[in-house]
Structure formats: C-alpha cells, structure tokens
C-alpha positions as CSV (number, residue, x, y, z in Angstrom):
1,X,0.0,0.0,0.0
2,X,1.2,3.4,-0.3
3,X,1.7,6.1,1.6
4,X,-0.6,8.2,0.6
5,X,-3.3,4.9,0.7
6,X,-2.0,4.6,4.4
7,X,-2.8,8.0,5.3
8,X,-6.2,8.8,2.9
9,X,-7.7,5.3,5.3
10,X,-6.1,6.8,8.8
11,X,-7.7,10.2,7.7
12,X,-11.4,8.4,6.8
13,X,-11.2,6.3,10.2
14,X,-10.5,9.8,12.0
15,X,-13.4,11.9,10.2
16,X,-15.8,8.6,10.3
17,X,-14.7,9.0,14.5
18,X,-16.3,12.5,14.4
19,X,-19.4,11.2,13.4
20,X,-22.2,12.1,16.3
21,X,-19.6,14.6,17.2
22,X,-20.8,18.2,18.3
23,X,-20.1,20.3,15.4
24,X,-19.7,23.4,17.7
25,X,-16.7,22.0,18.7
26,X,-15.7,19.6,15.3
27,X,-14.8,21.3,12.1
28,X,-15.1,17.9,10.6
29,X,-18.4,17.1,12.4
30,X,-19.8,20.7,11.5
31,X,-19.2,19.4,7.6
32,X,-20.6,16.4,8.3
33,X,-23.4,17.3,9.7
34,X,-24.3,19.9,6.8
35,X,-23.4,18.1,3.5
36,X,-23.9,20.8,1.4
37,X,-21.2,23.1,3.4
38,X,-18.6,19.8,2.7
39,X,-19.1,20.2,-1.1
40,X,-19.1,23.7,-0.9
41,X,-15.8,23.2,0.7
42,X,-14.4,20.7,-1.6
43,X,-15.4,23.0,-4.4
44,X,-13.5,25.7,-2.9
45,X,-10.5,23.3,-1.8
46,X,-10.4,22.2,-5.9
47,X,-10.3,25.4,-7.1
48,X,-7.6,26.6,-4.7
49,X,-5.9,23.5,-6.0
50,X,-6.1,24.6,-9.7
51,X,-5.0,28.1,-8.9
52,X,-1.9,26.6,-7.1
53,X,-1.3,24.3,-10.0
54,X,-1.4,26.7,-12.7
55,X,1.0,29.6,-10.8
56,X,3.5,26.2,-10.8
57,X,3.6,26.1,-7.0
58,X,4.6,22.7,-6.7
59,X,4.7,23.8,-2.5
60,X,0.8,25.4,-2.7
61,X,-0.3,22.4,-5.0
62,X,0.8,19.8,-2.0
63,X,-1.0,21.6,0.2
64,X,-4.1,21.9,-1.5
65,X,-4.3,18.7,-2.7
66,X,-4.2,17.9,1.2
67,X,-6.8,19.8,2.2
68,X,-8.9,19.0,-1.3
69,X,-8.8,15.1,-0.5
70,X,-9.6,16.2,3.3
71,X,-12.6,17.5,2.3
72,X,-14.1,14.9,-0.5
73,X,-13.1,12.2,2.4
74,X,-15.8,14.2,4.3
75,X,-18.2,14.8,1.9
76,X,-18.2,10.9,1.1
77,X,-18.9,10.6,4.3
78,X,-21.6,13.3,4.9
79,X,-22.7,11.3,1.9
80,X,-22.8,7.7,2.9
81,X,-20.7,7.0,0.1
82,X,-17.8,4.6,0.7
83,X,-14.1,4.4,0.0
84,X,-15.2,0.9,-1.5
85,X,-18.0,2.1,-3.9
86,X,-15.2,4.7,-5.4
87,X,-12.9,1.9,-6.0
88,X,-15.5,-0.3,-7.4
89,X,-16.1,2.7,-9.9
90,X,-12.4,2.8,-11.2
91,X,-12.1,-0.5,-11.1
92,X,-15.0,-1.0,-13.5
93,X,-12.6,1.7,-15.8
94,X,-9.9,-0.2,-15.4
95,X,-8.2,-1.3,-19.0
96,X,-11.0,0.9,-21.2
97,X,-9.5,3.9,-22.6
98,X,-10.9,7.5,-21.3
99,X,-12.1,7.9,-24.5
100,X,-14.6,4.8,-24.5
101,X,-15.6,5.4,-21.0
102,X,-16.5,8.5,-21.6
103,X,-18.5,8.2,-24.4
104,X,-20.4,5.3,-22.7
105,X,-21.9,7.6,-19.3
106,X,-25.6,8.0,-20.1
107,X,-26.2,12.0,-20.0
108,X,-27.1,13.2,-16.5
C-alpha cells in the first residue's frame, strides 16, 4: 500500500470517529453534519488547487491537494458514500481507454 493509501484510510477512520460529534466544537463534524457546506468546501479546496497548480507552486499544489482530499473524504462521508464504492467505480474503468468510458456515461 502506499503512503498516501496509508494516510487517505487513517484520515477516513479519523473523520468517520467524528461522526455524532458536536459540530460546535468539530470542524469535521460541523461538515458532516451539513453536507452541502462539505461540497461547498471541496469545491473551494479544488479550485484553490487549480490556482496553485497553474501559478507552478509545486509547494501550494501539496497543500491543497491535502486539504482537497480532506474534504471529499468528508463529503463521502456526509454522503454515505464509501471508499469501497469509489474503487468499485475505477475498477470498472480499469483497462477501457478515457475515450470509450467517456463516451459510454448516459447524460445526466
């Protein structure tokens, strides 16, 4: 596994922990208890991440790809959607070309 896999399911344990937590006193509770605030968040956390990206702030880009992924861990969460249902969706991509898998989504 790698590091990053290591940390991403210590960091889900954690926020799934502040679950029934007083958001008063949670950050991560407050988002979890107010879904659409968590992907407001993670909107603003992905945007911050492009901005960092594009000014070539390899520093910034670190950063806020930490506290991007913090945020869609919570809003999976808010969300009842698990780690496991992600994978199952890449996995089911796995060997088609981005092409083909695109062209195969039914419009939303």
């Amino acid at each position: 596994m790698s590091r990053l896999a290591e940390v991403l399911q210590r960091l889900a344990t954690v926020i799934e922990g502040r679950k029934g937590g007083d958001p008063a006193t949670s950050y991560t509770a407050r988002l979890l208890h107010d879904p659409d605030l968590a992907a407001k968040k993670l909107g603003e956390e992905a945007v911050e991440t492009v901005i960092a990206a594009v000014h070539g702030n390899t520093d910034a880009l670190a950063a806020e790809s930490a506290d991007l992924l913090y945020h869609w861990l919570v809003l999976l969460a808010a969300s009842e959607v698990s780690l496991d249902a992600v994978a199952a969706k890449l996995e089911a991509r796995e060997g088609v070309s981005g092409h083909d898998e695109k062209a195969r989504r039914k419009p939303a």
